[in-house]
N, CA, C and O atoms as CSV, one atom per row, in Angstrom:
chain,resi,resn,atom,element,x,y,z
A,1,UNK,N,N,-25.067,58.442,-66.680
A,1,UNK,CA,C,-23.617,58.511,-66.605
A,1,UNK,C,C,-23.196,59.455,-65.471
A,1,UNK,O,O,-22.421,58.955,-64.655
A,2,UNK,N,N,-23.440,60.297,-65.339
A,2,UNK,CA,C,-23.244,61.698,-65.102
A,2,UNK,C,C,-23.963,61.172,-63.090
A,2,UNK,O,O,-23.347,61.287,-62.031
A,3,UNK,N,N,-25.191,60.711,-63.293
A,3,UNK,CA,C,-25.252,59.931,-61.644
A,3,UNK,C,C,-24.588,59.213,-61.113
A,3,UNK,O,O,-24.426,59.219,-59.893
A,4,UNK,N,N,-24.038,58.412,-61.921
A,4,UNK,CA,C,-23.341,57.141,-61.877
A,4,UNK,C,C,-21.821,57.663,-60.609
A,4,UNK,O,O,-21.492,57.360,-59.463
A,5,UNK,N,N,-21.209,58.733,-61.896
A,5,UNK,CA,C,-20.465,59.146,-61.397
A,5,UNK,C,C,-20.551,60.211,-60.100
A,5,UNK,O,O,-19.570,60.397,-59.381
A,6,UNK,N,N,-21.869,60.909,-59.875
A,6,UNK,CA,C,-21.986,61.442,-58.152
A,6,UNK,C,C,-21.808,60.516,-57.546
A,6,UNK,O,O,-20.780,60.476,-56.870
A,7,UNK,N,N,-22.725,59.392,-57.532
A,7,UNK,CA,C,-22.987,58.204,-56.529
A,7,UNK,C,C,-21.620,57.578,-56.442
A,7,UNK,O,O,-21.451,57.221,-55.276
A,8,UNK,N,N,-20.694,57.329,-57.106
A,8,UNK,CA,C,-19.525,56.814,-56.751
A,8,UNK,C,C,-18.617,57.627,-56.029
A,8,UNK,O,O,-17.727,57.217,-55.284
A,9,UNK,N,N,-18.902,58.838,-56.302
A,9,UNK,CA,C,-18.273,59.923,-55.654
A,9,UNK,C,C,-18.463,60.410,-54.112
A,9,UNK,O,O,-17.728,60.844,-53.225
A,10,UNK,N,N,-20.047,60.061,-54.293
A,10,UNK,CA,C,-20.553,60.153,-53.076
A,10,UNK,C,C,-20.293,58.846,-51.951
A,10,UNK,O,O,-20.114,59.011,-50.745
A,11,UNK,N,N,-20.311,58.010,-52.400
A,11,UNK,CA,C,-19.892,57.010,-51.790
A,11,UNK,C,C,-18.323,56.796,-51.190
A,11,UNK,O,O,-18.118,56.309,-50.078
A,12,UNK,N,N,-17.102,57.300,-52.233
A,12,UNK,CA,C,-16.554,57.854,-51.814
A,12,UNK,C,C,-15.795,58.463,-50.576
A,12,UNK,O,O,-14.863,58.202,-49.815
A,13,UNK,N,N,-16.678,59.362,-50.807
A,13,UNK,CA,C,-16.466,60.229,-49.541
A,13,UNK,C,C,-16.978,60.071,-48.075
A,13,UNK,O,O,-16.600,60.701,-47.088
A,14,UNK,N,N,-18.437,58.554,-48.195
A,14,UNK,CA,C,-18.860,58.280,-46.744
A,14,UNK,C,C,-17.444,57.395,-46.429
A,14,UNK,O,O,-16.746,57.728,-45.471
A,15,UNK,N,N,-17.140,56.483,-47.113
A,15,UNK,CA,C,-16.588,55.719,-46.579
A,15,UNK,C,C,-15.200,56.523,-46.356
A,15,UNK,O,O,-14.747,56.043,-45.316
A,16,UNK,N,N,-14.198,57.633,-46.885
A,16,UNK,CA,C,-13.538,58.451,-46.646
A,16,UNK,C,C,-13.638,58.973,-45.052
A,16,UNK,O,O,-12.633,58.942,-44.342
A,17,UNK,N,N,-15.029,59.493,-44.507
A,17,UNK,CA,C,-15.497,59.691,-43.570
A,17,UNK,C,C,-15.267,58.968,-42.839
A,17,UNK,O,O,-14.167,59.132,-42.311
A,18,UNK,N,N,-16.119,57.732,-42.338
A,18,UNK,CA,C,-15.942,56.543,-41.367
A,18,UNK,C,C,-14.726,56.261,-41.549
A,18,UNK,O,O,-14.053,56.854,-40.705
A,19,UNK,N,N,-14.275,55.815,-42.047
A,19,UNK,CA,C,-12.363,55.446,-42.355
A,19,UNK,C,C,-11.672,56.520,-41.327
A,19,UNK,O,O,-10.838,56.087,-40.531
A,20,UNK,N,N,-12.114,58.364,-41.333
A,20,UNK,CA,C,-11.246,58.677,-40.636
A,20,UNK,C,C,-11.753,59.042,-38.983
A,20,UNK,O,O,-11.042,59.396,-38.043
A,21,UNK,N,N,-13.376,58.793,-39.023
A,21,UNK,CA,C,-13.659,58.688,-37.944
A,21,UNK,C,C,-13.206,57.681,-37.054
A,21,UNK,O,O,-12.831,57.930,-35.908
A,22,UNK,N,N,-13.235,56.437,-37.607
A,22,UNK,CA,C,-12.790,55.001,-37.191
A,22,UNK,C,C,-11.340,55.299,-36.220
A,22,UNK,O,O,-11.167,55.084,-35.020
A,23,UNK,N,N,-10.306,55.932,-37.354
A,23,UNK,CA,C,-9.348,55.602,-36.960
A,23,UNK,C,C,-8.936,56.829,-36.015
A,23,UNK,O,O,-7.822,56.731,-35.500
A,24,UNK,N,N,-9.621,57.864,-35.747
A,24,UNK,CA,C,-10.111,58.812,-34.615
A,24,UNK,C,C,-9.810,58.273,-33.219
A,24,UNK,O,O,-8.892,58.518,-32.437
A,25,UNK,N,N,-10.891,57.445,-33.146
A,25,UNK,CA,C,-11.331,56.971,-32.057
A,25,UNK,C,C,-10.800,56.434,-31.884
A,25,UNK,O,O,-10.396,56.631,-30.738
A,26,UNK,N,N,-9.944,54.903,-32.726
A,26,UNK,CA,C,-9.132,54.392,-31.875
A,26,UNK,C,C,-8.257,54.887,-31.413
A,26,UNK,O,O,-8.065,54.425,-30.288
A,27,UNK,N,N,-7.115,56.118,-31.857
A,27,UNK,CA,C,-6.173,56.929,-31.259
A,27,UNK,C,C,-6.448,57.145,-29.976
A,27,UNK,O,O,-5.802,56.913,-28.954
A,28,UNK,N,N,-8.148,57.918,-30.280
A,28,UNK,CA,C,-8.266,58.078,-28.571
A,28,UNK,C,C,-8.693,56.968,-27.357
A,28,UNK,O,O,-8.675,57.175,-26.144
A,29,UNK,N,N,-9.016,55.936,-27.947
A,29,UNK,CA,C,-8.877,54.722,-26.709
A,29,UNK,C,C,-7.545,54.452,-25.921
A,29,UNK,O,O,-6.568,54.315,-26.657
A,30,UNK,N,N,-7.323,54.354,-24.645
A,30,UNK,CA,C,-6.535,54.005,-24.236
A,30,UNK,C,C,-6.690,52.986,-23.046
A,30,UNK,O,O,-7.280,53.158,-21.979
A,31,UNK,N,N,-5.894,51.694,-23.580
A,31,UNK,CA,C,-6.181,50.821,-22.304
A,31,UNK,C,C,-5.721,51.589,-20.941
A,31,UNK,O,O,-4.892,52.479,-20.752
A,32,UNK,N,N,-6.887,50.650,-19.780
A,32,UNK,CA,C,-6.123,51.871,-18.782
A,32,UNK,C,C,-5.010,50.363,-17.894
A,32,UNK,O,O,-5.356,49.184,-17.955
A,33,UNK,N,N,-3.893,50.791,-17.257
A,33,UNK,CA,C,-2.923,50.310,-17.145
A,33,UNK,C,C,-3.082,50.643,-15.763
A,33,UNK,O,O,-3.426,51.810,-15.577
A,34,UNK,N,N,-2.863,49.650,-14.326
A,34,UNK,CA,C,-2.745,50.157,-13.347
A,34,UNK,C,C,-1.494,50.611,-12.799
A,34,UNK,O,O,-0.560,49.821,-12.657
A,35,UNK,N,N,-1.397,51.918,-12.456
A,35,UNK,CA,C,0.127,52.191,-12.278
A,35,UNK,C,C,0.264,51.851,-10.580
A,35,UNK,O,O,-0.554,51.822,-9.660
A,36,UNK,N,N,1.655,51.627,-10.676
A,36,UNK,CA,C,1.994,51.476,-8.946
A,36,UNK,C,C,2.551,52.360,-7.983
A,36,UNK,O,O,3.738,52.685,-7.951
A,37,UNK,N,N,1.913,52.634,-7.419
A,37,UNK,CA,C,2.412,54.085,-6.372
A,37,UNK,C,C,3.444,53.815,-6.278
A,37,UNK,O,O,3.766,52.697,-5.876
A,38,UNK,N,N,4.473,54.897,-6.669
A,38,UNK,CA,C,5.807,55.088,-6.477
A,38,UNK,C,C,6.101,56.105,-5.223
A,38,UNK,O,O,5.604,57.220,-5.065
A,39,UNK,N,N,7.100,55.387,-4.317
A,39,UNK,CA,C,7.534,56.559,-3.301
A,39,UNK,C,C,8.725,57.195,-3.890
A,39,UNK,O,O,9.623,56.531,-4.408
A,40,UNK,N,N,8.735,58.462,-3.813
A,40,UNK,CA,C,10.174,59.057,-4.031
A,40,UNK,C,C,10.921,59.486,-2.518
A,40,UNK,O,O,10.348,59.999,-1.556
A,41,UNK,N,N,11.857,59.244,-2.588
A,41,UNK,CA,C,13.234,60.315,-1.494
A,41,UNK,C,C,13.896,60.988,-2.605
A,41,UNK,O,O,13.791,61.477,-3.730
A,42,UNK,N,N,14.807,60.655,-1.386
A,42,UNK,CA,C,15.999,61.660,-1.889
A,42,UNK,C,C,17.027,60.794,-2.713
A,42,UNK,O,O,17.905,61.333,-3.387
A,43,UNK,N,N,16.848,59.133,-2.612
A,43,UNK,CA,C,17.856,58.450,-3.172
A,43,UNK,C,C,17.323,58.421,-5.151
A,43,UNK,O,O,18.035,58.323,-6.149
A,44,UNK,N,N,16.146,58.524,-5.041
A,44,UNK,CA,C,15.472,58.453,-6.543
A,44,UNK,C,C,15.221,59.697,-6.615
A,44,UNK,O,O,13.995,59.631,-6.710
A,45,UNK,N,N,15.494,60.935,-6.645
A,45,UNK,CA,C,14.618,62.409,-6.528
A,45,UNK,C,C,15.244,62.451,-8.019
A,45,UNK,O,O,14.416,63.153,-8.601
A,46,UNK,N,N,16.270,62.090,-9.012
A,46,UNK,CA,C,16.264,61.981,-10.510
A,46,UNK,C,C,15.243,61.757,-11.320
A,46,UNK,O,O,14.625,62.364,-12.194
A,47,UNK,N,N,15.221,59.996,-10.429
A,47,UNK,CA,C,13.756,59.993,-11.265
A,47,UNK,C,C,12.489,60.378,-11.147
A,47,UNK,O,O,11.625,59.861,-11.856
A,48,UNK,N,N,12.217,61.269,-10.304
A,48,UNK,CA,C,11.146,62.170,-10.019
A,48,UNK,C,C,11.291,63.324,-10.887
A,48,UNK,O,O,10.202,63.794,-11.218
A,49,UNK,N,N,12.364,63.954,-11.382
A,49,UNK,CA,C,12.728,65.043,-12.244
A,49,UNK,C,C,12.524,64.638,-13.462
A,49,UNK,O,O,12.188,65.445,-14.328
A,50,UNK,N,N,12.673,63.478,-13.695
A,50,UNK,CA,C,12.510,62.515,-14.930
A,50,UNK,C,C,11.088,62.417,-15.224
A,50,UNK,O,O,10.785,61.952,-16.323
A,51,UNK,N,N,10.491,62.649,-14.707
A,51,UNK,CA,C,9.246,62.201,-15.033
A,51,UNK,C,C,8.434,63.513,-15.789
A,51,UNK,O,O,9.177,64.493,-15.732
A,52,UNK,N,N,7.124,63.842,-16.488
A,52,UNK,CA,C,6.722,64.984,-17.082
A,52,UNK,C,C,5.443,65.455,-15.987
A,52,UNK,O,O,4.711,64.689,-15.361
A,53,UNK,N,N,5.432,66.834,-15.978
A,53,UNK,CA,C,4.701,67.437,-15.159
A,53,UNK,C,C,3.241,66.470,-14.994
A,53,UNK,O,O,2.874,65.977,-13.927
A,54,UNK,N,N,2.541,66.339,-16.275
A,54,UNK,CA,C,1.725,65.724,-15.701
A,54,UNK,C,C,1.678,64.403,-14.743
A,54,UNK,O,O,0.878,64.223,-13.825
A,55,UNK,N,N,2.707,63.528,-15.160
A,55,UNK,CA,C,3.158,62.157,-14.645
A,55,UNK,C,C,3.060,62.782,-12.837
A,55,UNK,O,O,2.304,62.290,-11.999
A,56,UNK,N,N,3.846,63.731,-12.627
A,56,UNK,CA,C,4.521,64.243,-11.264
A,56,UNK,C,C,2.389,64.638,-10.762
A,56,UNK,O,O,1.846,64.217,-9.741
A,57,UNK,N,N,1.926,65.218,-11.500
A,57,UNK,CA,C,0.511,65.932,-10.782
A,57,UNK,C,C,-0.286,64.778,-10.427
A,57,UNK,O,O,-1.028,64.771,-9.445
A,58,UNK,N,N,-0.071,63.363,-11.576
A,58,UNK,CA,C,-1.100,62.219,-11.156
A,58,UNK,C,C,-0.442,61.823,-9.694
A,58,UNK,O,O,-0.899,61.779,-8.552
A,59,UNK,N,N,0.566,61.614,-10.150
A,59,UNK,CA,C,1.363,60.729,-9.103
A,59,UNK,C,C,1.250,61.607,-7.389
A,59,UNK,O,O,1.177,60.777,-6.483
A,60,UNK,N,N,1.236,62.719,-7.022
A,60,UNK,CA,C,0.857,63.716,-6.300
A,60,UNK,C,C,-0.677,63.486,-5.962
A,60,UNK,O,O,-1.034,63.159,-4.830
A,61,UNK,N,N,-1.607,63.686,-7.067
A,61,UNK,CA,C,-2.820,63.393,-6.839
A,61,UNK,C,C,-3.092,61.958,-6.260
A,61,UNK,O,O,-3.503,62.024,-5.101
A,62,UNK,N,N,-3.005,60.990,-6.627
A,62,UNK,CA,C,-3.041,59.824,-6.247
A,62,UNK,C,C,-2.469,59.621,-4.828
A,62,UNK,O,O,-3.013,58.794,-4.097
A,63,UNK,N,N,-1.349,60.362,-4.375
A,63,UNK,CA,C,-0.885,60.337,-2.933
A,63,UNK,C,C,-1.751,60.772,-2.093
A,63,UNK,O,O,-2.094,60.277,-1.019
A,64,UNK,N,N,-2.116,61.758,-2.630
A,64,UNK,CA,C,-3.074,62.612,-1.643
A,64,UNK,C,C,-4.629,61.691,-1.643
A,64,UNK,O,O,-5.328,61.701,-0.630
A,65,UNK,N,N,-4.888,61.212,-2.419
A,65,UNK,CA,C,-6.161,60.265,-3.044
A,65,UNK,C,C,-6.201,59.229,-1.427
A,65,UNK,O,O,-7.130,59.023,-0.646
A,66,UNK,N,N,-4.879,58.797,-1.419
A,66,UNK,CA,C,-4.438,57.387,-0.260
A,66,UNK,C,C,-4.166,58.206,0.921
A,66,UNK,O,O,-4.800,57.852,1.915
A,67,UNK,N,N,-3.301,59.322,1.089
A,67,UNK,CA,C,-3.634,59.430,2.508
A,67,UNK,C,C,-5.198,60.188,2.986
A,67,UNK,O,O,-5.420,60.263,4.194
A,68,UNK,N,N,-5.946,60.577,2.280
A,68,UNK,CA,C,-6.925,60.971,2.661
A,68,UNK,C,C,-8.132,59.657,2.829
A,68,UNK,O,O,-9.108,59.701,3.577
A,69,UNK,N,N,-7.829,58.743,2.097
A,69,UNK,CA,C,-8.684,57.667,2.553
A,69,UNK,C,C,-7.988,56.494,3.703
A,69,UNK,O,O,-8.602,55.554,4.206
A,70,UNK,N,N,-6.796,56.798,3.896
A,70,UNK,CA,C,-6.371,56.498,4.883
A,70,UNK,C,C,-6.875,57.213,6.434
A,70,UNK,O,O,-7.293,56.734,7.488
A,71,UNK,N,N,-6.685,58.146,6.105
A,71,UNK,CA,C,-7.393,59.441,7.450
A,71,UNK,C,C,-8.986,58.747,7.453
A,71,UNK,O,O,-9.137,57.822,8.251
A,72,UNK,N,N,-9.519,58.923,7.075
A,72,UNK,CA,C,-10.604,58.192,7.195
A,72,UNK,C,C,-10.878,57.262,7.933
A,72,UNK,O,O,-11.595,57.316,8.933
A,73,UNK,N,N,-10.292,56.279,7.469
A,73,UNK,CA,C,-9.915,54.898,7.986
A,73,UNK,C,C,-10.055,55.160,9.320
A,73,UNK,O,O,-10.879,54.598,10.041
A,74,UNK,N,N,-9.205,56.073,9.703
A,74,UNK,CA,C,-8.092,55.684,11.372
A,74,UNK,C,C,-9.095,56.552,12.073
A,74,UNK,O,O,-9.483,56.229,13.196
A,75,UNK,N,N,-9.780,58.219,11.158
A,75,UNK,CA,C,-10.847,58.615,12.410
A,75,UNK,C,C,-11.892,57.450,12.284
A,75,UNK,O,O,-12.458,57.206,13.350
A,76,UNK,N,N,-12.165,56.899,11.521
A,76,UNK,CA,C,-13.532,55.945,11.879
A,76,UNK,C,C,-13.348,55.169,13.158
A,76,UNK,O,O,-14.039,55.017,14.165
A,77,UNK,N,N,-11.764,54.580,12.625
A,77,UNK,CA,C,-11.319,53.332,14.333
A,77,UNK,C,C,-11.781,54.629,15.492
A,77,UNK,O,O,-12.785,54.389,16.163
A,78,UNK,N,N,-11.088,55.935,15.719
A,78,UNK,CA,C,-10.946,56.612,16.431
A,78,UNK,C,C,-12.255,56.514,17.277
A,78,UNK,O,O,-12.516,56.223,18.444
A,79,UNK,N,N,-13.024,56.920,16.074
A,79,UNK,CA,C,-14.908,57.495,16.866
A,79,UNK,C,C,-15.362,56.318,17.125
A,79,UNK,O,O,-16.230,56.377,17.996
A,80,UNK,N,N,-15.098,54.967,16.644
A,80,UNK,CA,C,-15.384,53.594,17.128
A,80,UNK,C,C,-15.092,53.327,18.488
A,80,UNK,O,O,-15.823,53.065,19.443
A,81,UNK,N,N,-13.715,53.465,18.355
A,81,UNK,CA,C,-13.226,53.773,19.833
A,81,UNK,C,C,-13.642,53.862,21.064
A,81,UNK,O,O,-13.692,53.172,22.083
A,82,UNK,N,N,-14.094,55.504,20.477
A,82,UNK,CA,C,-14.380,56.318,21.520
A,82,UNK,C,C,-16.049,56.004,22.139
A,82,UNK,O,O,-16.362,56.013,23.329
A,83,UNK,N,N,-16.933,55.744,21.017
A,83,UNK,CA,C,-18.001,55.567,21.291
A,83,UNK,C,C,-17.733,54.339,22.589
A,83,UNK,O,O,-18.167,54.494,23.730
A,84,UNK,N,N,-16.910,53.085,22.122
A,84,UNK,CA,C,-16.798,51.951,22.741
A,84,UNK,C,C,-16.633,52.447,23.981
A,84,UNK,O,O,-17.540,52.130,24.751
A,85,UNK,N,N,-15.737,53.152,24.456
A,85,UNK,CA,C,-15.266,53.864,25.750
A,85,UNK,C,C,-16.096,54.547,26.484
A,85,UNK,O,O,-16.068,54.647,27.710
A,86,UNK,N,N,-17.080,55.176,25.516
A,86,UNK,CA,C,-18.051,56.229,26.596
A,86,UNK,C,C,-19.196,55.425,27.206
A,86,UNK,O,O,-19.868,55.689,28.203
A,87,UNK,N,N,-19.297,53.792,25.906
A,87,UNK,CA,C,-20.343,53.100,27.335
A,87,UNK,C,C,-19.647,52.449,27.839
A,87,UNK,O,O,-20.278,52.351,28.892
A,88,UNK,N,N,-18.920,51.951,27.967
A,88,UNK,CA,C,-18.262,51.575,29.425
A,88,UNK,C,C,-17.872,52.568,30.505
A,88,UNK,O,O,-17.308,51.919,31.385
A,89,UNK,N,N,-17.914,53.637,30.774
A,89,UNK,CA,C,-17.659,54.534,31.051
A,89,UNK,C,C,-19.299,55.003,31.727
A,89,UNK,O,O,-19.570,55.392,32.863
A,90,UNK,N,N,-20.069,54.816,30.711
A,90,UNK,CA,C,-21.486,55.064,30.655
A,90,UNK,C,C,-21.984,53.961,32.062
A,90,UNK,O,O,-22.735,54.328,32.966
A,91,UNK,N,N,-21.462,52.809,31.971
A,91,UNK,CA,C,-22.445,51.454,33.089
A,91,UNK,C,C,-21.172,51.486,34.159
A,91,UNK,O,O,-21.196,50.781,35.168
């Protein structure tokens, strides 16, 4: 009797467990959503105020993310360039 009733008890409480592990994890899944670089001026600078610090740090980060792989880009043409130029230059 007296087992009967641990083991139900015990049982219980795994599935108590997984139940709140379960629903843990899904909280923390989040689809990821591609956001679209937003430019701000001065005509939207509201909705830039509107937005929450972190929103403003991704959105910042991500700018800086594009012009730095942009820079890239343009020294690569640059040293392409230049290489191109120094053999002709070279014969």
């Amino acid at each position: 009797m007296i087992f009967k009733l641990m083991l139900i008890i015990f049982i219980f409480i795994l599935i108590f467990y997984y139940l709140r592990n379960f629903l843990k994890s899904k909280n923390k899944i989040k689809v990821y959503t591609p956001t679209k670089l937003i430019n701000f001026n001065k005509k939207n600078l509201n909705n830039w105020m509107n937005l929450t610090k972190k929103e403003r740090y991704n959105l910042s980060k991500e700018e800086s993310i594009n012009y730095l792989n942009k820079r890239k880009v343009l020294l690569e043409k640059i040293r392409k360039e230049y290489k191109k130029i120094s053999k002709e230059e070279s014969k």
